[in-house]
C-alpha positions in Angstrom: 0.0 0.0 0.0 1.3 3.2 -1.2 0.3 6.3 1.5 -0.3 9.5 0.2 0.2 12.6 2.4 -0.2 16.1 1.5 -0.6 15.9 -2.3 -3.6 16.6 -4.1 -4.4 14.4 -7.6 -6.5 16.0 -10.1 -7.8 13.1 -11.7 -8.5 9.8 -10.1 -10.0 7.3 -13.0 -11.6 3.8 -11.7 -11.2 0.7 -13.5 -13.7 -2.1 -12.9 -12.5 -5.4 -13.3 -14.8 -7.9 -14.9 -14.9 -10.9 -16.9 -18.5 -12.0 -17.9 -20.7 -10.7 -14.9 -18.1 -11.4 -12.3 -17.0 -9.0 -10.1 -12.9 -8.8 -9.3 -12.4 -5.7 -7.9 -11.3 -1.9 -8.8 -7.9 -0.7 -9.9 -7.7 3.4 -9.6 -4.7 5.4 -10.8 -4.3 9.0 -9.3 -2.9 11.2 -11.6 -1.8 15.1 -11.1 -1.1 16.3 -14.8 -3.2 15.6 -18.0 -0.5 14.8 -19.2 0.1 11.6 -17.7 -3.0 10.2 -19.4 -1.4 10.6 -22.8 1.8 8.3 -21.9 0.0 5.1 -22.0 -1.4 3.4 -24.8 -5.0 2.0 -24.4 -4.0 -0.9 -25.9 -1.0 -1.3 -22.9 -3.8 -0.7 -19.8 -6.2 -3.3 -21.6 -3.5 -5.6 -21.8 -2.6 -5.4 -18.1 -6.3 -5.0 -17.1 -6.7 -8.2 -18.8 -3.9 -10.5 -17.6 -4.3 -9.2 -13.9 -8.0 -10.3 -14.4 -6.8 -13.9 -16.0 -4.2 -14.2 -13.0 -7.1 -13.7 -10.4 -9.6 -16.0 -12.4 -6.7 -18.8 -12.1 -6.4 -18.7 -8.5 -10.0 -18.7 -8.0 -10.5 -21.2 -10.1 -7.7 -23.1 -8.9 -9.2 -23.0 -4.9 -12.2 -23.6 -6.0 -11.0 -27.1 -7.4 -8.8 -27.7 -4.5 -12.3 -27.4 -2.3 -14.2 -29.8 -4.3 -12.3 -32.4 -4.4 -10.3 -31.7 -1.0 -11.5 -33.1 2.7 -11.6 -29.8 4.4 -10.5 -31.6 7.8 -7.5 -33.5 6.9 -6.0 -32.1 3.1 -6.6 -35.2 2.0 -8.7 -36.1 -1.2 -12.4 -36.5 -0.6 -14.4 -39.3 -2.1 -15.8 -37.7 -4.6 -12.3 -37.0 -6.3 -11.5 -41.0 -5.6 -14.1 -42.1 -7.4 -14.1 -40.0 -10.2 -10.0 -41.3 -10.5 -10.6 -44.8 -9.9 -11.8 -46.0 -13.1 -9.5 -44.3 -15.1 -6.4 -45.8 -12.8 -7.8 -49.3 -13.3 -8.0 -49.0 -17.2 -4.1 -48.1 -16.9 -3.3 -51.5 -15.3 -2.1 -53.4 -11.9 -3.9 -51.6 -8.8 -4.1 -52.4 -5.1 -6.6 -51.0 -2.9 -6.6 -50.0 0.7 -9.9 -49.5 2.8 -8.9 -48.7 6.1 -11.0 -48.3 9.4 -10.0 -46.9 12.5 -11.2 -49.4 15.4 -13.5 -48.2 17.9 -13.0 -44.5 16.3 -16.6 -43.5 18.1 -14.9 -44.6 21.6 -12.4 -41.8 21.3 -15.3 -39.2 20.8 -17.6 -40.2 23.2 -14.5 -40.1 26.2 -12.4 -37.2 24.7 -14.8 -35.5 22.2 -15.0 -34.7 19.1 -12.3 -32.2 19.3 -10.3 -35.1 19.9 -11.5 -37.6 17.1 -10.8 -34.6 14.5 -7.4 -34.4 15.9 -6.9 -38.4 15.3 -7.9 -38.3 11.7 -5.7 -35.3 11.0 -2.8 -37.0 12.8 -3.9 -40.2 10.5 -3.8 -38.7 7.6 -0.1 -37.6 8.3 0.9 -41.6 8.7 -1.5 -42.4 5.8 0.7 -39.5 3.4 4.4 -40.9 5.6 3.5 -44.6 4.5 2.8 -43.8 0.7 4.1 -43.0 -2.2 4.2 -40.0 -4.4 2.2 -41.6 -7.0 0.3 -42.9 -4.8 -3.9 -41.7 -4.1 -5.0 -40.9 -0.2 -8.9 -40.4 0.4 -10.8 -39.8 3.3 -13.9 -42.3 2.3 -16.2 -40.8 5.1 -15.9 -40.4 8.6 -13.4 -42.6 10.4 -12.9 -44.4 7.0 -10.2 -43.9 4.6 -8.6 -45.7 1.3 -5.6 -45.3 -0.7 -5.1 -46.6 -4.7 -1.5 -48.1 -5.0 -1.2 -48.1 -8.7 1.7 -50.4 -10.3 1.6 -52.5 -7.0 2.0 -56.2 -6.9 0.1 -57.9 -3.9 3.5 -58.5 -2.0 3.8 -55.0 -1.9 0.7 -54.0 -0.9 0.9 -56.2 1.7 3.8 -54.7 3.0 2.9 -50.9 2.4 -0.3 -51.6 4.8 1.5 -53.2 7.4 3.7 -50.4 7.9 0.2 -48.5 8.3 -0.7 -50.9 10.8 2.4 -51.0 13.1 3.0 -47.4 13.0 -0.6 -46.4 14.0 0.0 -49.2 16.9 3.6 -47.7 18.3 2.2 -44.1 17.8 0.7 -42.1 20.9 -1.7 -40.0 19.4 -2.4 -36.7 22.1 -5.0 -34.1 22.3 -4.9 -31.4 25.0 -2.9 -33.2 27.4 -4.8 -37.0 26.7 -2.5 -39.3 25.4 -4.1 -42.7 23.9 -3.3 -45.1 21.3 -5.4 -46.6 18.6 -5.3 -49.7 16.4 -6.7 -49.4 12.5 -8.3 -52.5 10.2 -7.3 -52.9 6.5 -9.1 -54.4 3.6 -7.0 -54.7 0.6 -8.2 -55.6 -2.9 -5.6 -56.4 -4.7 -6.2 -57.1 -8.7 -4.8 -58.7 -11.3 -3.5 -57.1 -14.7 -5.2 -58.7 -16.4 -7.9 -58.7 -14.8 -11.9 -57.1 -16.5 -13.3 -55.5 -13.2 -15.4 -51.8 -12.6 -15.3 -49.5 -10.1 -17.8 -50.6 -7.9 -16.7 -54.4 -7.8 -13.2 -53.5 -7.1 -14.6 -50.9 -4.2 -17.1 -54.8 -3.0 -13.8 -56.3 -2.8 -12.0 -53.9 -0.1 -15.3 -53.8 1.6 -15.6 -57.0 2.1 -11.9 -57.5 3.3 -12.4 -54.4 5.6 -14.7 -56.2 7.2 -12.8 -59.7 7.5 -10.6 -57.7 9.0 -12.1 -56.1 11.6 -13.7 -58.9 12.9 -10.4 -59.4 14.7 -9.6 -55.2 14.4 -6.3 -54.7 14.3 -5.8 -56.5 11.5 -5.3 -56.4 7.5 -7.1 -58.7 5.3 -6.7 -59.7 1.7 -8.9 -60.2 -1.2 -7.9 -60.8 -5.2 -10.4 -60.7 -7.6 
């Protein structure tokens, strides 16, 4: 911000920035000769007026994707954005997939609130981002549920990628205003072949039904191949 003391402008044009019917805001130039209107081009101020506009449209456009298909609470991908991925990534080839469940998640809310239980699935989704790779797609599913597509992942692997979930959710204290407490998770994998003709839905039936194998005995990772 530019202050100006103890100098009067004679002219003081407004510039309204618009593209379509939306509103970006006002640029105004304070001038204090006639002059100085002459030394632009109008060609030059459209040309600025019009990129600063395009540079504003892009970040709003850009937020606005990142808050439809981002989980507000954890950064993570939201379900919507995993599903609308998923079939595309199983076209492409050999895919494993994650469905994990945090055990008695609703125990943690009714003794420490739901303060608390936001805190754990923020701190989850930390080990959740630690634990994978790059390539790699994290989703919160819905509440205390999350999933995560390993593309290029043989079953071997997978199995060993949500183990290391699994023991570092168990050795981890997780802490919320002074409460310390611990927490176990349960993992359904579906791991398919590449070869394999399967939809989005069956391979999403698959994890399910592995998630819940799995936590049947909680704590506990449970496999199914198509």
């Amino acid at each position: 911000m530019v202050l100006m003391k103890n100098k009067n402008y004679k002219y003081a044009p407004i510039v309204i920035l618009l593209s379509g019917w939306v509103f970006f805001g006002l640029i105004t130039f304070f001038i204090d000769r006639q002059n100085s209107l002459n030394q632009f081009p109008a060609w030059v101020l459209f040309a600025i007026f019009q990129m600063i506009i395009s540079i504003i449209y892009g970040i709003q456009i850009k937020e606005l994707n990142r808050q439809v298909h981002i989980d507000m609470l954890t950064g993570l991908y939201n379900r919507k954005y995993f599903n609308e991925k998923l079939s595309g990534l199983i076209s492409k080839g050999l895919i494993s997939l994650l469905l994990i469940d945090i055990d008695n998640f609703k125990c943690i809310n009714d003794t420490f609130g739901h303060m608390a239980g936001d805190k754990v699935l923020q701190q989850f989704a930390e080990i959740l981002r630690f634990c994978t790779r790059k390539n790699d797609l994290v989703a919160r599913w819905g509440g205390e549920e999350f999933t995560v597509i390993l593309f290029q992942t043989e079953p071997e692997e997978t199995l060993i990628i949500a183990d290391r979930i699994r023991l570092i959710v168990n050795n981890r204290y997780f802490s919320y205003e002074g409460s310390t407490f611990k927490i176990s998770v349960s993992i359904g994998v579906a791991s398919i072949k590449k070869d394999s003709i399967i939809g989005k839905d069956q391979i999403i039936k698959i994890a399910d039904q592995a998630l819940y194998k799995a936590k049947q005995k909680k704590n506990d990772i449970a496999v199914l191949t198509n």
